[in-house]
C-alpha positions in Angstrom: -32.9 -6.0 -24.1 -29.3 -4.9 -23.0 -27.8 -7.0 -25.4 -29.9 -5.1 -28.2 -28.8 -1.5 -26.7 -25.3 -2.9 -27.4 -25.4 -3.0 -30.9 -26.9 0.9 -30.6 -23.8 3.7 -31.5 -22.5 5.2 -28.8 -24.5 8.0 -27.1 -27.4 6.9 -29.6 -31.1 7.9 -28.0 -33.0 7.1 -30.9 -34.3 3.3 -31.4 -34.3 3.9 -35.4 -30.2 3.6 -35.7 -29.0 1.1 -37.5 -27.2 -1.9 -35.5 -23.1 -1.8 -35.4 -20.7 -3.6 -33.9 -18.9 0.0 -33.2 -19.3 -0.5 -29.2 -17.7 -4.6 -29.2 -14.5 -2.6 -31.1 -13.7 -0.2 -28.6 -14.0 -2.9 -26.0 -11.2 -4.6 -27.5 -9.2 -1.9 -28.2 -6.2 -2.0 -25.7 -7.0 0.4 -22.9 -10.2 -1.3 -22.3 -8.2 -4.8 -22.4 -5.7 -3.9 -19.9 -8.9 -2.8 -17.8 -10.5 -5.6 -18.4 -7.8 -7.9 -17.4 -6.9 -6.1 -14.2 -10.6 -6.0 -13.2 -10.4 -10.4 -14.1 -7.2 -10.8 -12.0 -8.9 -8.8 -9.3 -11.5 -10.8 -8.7 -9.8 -13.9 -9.4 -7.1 -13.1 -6.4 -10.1 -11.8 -4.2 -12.4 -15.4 -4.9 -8.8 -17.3 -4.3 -8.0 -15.0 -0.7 -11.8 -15.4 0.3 -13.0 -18.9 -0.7 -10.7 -20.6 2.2 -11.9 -17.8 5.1 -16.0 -18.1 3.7 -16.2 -21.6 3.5 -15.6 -22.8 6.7 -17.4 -20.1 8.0 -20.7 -20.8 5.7 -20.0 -24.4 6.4 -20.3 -23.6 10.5 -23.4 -21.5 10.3 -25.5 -23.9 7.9 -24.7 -26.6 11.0 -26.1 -24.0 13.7 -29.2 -24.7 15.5 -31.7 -22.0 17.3 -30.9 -18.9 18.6 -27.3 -19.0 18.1 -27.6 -19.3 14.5 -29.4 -15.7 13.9 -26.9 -14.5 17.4 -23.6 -15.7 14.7 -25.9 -14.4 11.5 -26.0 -11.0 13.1 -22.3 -10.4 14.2 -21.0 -11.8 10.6 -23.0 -9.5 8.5 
């Protein structure tokens, strides 16, 4: 259904309008790619800092037993 609404012009209400490929255009234009990119390197940087610290940590509470595993579950969250 979203992917439908994307062919829609922009600030369309009406479900009559013809498709377009209007919205994929300005996504490409270059303000929107620098965004984009920024917002890719971002996240890539936070999964890179974050994957070494989560794991173990998962990794620990996955080999809990009893009540210290919803005592650790608590304190993490």
């Amino acid at each position: 259904m979203v992917f439908g609404y994307s062919f829609m012009p922009a600030r369309s209400f009406s479900l009559l309008q013809a498709p377009t490929l209007e919205n994929y255009v300005s996504v490409v234009s270059e303000s929107y790619y620098i965004s984009f990119a920024w917002s890719v390197s971002l996240a890539a940087l936070t999964v890179l800092l974050l994957f070494p610290i989560c794991y173990p940590v998962a990794y620990g509470m996955a080999r809990l037993f009893g009540k210290w595993a919803n005592l650790v579950t608590v304190l993490i969250a």
